[in-house]
GUKOLZA-544225 format. One record per residue: x, y, z of N, C-alpha, C, O in turn; chain; residue number from 1; residue in one letter. Coordinates in steps of 0.2 Angstrom, whole numbers, plus 2048, in hexadecimal, padded with zeros to 3 digits. Example, Ala and Ser with C-alpha at 12.3 -4.5 7.8 and 13.67 -1.06 7.14 Angstrom:
GUKOLZA-544225
> 842;7E4;827;83E;7EA;827;842;7F0;827;847;7EF;82A;A;1;A
> 840;7F5;823;844;7FB;824;840;800;827;843;806;828;A;2;S
end
This chain:
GUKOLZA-544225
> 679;2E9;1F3;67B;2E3;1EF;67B;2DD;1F4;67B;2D8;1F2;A;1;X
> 67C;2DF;1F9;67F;2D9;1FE;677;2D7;201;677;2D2;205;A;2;X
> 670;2D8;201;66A;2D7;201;669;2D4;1FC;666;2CF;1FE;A;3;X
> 66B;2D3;1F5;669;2D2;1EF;66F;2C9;1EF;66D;2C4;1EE;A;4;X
> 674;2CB;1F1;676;2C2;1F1;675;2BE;1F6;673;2B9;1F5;A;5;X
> 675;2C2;1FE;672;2BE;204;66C;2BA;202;66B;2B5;204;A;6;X
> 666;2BE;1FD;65E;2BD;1FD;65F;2B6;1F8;65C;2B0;1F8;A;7;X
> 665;2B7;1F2;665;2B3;1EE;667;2AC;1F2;663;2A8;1F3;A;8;X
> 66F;2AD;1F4;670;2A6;1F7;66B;2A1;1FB;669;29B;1FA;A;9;X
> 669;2A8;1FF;664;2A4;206;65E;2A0;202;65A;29D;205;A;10;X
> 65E;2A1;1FD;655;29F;1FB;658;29B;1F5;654;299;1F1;A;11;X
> 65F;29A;1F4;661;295;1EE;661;28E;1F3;65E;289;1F2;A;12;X
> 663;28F;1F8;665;28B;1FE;65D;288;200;65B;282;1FF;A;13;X
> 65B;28D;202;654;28C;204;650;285;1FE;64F;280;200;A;14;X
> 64F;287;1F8;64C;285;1F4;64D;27D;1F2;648;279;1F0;A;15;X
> 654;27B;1F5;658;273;1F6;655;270;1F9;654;270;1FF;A;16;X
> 653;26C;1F4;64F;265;1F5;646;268;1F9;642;265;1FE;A;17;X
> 644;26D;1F7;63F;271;1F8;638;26D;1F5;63B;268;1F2;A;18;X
> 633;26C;1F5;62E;269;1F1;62E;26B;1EB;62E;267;1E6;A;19;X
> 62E;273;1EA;62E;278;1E3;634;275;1DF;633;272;1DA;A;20;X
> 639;276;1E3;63F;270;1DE;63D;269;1DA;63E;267;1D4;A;21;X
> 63A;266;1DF;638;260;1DE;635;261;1D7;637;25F;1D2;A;22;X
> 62F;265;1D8;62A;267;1D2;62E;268;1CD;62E;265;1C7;A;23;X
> 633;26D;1D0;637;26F;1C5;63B;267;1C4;63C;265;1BE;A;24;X
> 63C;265;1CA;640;25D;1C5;63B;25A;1C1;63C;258;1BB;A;25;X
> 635;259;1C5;62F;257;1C0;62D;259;1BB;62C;255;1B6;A;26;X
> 62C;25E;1BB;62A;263;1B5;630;261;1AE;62E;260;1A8;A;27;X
> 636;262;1B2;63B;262;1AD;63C;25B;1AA;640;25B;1A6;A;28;X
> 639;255;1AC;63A;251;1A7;635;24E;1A4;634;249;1A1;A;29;X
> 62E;256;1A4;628;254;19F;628;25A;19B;623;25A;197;A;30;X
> 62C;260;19C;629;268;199;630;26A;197;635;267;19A;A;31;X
> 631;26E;194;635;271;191;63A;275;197;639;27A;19C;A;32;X
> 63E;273;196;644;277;19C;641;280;19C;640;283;1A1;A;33;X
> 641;281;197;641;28A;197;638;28C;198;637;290;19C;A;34;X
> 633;289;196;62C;289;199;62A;287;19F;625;289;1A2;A;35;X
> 62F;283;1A3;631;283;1AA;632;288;1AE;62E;28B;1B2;A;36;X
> 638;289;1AC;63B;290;1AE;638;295;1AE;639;298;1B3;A;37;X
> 634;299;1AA;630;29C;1A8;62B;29E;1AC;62A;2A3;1AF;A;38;X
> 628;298;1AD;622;297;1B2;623;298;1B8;61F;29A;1BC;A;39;X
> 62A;297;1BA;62D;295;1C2;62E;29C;1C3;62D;29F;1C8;A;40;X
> 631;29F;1BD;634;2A9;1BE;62E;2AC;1BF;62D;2B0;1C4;A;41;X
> 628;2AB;1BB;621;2AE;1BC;61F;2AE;1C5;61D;2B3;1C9;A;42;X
> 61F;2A8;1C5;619;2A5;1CD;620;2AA;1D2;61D;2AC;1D7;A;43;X
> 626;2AB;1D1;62D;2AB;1D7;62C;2B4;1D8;62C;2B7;1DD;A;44;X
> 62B;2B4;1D0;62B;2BD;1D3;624;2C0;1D5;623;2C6;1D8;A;45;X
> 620;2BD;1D3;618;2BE;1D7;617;2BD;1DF;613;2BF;1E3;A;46;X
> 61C;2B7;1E0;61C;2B4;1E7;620;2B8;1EC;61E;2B8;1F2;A;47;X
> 625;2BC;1EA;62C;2BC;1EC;62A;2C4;1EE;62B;2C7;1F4;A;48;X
> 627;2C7;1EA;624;2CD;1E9;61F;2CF;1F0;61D;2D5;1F2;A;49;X
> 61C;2C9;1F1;618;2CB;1F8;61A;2C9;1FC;619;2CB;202;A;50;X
> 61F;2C4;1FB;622;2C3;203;628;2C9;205;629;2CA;20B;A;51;X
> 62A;2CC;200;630;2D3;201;62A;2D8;203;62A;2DB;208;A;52;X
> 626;2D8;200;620;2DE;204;61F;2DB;20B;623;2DC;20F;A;53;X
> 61B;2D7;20B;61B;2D2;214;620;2D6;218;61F;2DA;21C;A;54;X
> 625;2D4;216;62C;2D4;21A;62F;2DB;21C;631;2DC;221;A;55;X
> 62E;2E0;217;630;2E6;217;62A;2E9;21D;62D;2EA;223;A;56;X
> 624;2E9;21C;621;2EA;221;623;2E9;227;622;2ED;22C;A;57;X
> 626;2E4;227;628;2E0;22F;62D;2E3;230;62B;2E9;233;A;58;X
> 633;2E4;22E;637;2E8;22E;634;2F0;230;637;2F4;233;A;59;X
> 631;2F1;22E;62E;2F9;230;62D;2FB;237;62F;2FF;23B;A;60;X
> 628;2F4;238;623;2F3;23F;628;2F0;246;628;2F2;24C;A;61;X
> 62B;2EC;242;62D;2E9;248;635;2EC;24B;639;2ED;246;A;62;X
> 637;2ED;253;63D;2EF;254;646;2EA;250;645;2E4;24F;A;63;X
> 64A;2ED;24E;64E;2E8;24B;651;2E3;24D;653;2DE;24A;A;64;X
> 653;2E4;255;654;2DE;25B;64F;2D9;259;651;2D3;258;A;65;X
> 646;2DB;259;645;2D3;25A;643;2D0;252;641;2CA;251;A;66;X
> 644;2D3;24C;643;2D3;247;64D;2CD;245;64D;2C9;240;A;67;X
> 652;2CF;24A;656;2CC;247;655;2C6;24C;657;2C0;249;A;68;X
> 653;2C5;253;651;2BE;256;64D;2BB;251;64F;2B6;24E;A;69;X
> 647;2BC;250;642;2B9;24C;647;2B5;245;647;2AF;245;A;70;X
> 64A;2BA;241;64E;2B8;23C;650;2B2;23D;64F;2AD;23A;A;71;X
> 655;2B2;243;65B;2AD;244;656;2A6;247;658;2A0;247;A;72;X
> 652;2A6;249;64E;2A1;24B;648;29D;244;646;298;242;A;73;X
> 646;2A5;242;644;2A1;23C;648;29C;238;647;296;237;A;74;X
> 64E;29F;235;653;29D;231;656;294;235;657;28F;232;A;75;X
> 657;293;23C;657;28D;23E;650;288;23D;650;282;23D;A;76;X
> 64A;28C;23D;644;289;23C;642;285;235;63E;281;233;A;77;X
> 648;28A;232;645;287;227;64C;282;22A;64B;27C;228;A;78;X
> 650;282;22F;656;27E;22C;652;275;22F;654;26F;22E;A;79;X
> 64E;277;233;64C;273;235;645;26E;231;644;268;230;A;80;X
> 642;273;22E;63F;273;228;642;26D;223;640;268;222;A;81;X
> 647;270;221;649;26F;21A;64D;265;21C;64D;260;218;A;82;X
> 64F;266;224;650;25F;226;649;25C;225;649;259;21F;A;83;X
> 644;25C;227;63E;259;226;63A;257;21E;636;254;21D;A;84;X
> 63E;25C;21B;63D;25A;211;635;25B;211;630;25B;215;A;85;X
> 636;25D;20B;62E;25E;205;62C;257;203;630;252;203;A;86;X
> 626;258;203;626;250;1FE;622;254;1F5;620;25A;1F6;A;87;X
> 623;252;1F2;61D;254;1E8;617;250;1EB;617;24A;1EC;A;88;X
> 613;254;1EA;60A;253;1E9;60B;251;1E1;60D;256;1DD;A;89;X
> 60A;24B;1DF;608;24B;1DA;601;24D;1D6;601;24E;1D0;A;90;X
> 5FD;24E;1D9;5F9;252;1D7;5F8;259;1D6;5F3;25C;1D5;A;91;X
> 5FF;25C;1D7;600;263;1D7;601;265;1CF;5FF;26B;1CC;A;92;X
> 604;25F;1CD;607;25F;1C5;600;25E;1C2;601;261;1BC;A;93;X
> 5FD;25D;1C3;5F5;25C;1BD;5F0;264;1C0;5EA;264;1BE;A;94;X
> 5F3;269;1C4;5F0;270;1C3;5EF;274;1BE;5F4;277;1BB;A;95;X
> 5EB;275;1BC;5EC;27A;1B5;5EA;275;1AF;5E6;276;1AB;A;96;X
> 5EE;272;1B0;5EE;26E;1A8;5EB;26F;1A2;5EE;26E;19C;A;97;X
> 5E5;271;1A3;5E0;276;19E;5E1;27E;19D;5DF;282;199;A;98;X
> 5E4;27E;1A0;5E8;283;19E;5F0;287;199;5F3;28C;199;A;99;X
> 5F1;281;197;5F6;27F;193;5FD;280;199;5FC;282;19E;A;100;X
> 604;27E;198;608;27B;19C;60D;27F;19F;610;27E;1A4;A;101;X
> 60E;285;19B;60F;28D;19F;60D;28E;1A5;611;28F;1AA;A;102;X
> 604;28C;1A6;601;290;1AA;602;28B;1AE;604;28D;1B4;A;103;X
> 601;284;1AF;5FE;27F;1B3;606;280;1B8;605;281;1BE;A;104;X
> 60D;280;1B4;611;282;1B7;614;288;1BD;617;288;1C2;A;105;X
> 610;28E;1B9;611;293;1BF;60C;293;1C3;60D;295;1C8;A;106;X
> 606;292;1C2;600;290;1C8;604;28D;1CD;606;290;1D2;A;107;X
> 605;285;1CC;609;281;1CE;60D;285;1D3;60B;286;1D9;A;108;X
> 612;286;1D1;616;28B;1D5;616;28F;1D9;619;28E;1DE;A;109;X
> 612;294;1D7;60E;29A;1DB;60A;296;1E0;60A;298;1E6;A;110;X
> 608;290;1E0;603;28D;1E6;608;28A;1EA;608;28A;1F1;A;111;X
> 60D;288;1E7;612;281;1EB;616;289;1F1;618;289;1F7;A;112;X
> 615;28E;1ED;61B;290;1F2;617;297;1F8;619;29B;1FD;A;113;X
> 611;295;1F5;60E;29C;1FC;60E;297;202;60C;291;202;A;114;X
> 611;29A;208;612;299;20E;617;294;20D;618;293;213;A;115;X
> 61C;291;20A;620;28E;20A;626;290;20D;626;296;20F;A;116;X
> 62A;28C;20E;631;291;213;635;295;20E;638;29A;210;A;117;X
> 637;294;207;63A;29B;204;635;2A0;205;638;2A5;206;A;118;X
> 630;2A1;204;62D;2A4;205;62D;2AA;20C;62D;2B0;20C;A;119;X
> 62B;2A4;211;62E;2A7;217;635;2AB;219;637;2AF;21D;A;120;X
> 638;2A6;213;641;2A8;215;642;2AE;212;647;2B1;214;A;121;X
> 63C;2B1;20C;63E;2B8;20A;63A;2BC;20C;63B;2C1;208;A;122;X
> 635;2BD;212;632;2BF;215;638;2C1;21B;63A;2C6;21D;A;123;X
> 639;2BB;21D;63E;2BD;223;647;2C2;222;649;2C4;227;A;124;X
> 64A;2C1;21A;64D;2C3;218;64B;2CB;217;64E;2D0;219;A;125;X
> 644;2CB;213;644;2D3;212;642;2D5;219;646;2DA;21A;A;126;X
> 63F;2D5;21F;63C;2D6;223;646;2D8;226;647;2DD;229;A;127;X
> 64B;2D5;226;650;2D5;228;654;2DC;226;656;2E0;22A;A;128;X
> 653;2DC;21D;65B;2DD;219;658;2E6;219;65B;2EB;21A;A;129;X
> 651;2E6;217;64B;2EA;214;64E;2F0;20F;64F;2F6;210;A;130;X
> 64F;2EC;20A;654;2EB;203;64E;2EB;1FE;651;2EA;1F9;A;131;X
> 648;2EA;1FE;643;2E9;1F9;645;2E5;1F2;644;2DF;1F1;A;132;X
> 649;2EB;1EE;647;2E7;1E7;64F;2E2;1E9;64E;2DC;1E8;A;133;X
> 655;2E4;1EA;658;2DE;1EB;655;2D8;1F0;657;2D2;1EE;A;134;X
> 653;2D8;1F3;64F;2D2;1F8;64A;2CE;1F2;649;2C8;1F2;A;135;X
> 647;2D2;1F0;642;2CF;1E9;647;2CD;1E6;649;2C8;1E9;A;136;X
> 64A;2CE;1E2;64E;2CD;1DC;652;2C6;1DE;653;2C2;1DA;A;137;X
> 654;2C5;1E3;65D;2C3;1E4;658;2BD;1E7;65B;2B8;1E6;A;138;X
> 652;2BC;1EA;64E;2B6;1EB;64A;2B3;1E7;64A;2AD;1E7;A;139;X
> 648;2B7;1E2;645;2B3;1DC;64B;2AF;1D8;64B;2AA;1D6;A;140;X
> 652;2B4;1D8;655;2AE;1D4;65A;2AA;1D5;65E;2A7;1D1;A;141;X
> 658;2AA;1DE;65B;2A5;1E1;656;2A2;1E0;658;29E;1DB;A;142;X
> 652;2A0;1E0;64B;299;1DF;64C;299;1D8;651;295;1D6;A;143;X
> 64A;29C;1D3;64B;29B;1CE;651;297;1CC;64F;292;1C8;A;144;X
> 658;298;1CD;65F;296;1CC;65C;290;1D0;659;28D;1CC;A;145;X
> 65D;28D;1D5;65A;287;1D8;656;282;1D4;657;27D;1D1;A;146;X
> 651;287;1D4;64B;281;1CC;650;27E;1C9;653;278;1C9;A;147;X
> 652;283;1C6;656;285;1BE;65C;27D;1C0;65D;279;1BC;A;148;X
> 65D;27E;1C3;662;277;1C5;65F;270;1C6;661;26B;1C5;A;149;X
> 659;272;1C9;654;26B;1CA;652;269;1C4;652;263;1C4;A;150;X
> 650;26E;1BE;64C;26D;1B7;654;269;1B2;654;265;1AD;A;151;X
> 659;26C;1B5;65F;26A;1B0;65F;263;1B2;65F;25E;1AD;A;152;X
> 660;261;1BB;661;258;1BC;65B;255;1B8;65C;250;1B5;A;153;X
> 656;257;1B8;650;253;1B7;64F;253;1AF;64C;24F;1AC;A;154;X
> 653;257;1AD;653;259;1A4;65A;254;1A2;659;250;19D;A;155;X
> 65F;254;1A3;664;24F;1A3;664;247;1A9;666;241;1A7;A;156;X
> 662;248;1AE;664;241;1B2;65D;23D;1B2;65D;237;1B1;A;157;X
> 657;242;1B4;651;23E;1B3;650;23C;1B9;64B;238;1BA;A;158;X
> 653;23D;1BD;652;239;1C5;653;241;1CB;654;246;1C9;A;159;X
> 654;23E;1D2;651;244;1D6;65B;246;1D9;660;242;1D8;A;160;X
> 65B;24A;1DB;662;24C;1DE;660;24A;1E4;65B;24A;1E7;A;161;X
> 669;247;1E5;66A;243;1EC;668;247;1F2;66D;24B;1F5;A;162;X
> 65F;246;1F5;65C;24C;1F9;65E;24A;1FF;65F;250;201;A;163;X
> 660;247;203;662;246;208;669;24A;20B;66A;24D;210;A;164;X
> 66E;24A;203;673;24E;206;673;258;205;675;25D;208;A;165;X
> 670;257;201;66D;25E;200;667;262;205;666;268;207;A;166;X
> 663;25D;207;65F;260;20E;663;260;215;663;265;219;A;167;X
> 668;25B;215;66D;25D;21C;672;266;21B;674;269;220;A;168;X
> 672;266;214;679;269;214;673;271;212;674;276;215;A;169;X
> 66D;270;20E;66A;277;211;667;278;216;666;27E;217;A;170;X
> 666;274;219;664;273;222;668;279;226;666;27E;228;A;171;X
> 670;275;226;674;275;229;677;27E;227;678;282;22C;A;172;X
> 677;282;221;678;288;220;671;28B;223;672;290;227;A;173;X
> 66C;289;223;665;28C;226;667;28C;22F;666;290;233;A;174;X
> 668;288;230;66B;289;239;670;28E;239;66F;293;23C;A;175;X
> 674;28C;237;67A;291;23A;679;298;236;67B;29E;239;A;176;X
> 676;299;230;673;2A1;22F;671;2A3;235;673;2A8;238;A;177;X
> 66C;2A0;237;666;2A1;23E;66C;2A0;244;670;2A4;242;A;178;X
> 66D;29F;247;676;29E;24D;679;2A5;24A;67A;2AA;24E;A;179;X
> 67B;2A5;244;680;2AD;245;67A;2B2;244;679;2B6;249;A;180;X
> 676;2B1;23F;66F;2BA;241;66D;2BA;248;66C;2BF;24B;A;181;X
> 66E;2B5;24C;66A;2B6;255;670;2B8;25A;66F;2BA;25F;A;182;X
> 677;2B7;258;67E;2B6;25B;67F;2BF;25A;681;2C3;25E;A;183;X
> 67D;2C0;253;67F;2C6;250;67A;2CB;255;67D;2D0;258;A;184;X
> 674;2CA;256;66E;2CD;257;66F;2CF;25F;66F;2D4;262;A;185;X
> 670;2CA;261;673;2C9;269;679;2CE;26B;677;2D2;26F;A;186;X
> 67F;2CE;268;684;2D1;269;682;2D8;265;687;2DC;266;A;187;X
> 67F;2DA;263;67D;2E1;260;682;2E1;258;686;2E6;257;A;188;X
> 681;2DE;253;682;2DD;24E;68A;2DA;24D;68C;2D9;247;A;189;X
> 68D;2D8;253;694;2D7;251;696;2D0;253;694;2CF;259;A;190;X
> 697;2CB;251;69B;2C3;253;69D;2C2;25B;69F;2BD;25E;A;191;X
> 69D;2C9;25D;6A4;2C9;263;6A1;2CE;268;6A0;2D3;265;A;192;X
> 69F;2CD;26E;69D;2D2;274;69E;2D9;274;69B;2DC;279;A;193;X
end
């Protein structure tokens, strides 16, 4: 269980002020909030699904020492990430089109998020927890939850959430995850020598 909310939080966090976010604010004040969401659960659990494969392998292959160094440096590297912000391609929203607005959304999605850092983050999570279906599960709906909140501002406010404070403050949890996974890793799993 504790795989399944870590995977969640970390990749609700992750998602703040994300480009993909960006997308569902967009989407959500031209498409239906729930054909949104749809599309986003589609592309999250096909994406989310190979980066927990990815990651589980790594977890197999690699010693747990440097698999928990790697972790904690990764996790400071999204948090560094996430200060430097996504920008919306707008031409990402005109994918698909012809293919009616389901699909143009989960393409969308599916493309916005391979190689992107939730992605990596749930690569480095399962490679961490190696918890499979909760690392799957507890990531797709931390991103998903995340949209989900992007599509409600964009569906009520019509405008973007104030990114500036949300990039420092998911920043700032993405460092200091990375600081205790490497603190922890170092002292042999405990806070304290």
């Amino acid at each position: 269980m504790f795989a399944f909310w870590q995977s969640l939080l970390l990749i609700f966090v992750a998602e703040m002020g994300d480009k993909s976010q960006l997308m569902a604010l967009a989407f959500g004040t031209r498409l239906s909030a729930r054909l949104v969401l749809g599309g986003i659960l589609v592309a999250t659990l096909l994406v989310h699904l190979a980066s927990v494969a990815i990651g589980e392998v790594l977890g197999l292959a690699l010693p747990t020492y440097w698999i928990g160094l790697a972790a904690g440096l990764a996790f400071i590297g999204f948090g560094a990430w996430t200060i430097r912000g996504d920008t919306l391609d707008d031409q990402k929203l005109e994918v698909g089109k012809r293919y009616g607005a389901f699909a143009m959304v989960a393409a969308t999605f599916f493309m916005a998020e391979l190689g992107d850092k939730t992605m990596l983050a749930t690569i480095t999570l399962a490679s961490q927890l190696q918890s499979f279906v909760p690392v799957w599960i507890g990531s797709t709906l931390g991103m998903v939850a995340a949209d989900g909140l992007a599509i409600w501002v964009g569906r009520i406010a019509g405008r973007r959430l104030p990114e500036r404070t949300i990039q420092y403050a998911a920043a700032t949890i993405f460092i200091l995850s990375g600081l205790v996974t490497i603190v922890e890793t170092l002292t042999g799993g405990g806070l304290l020598p």
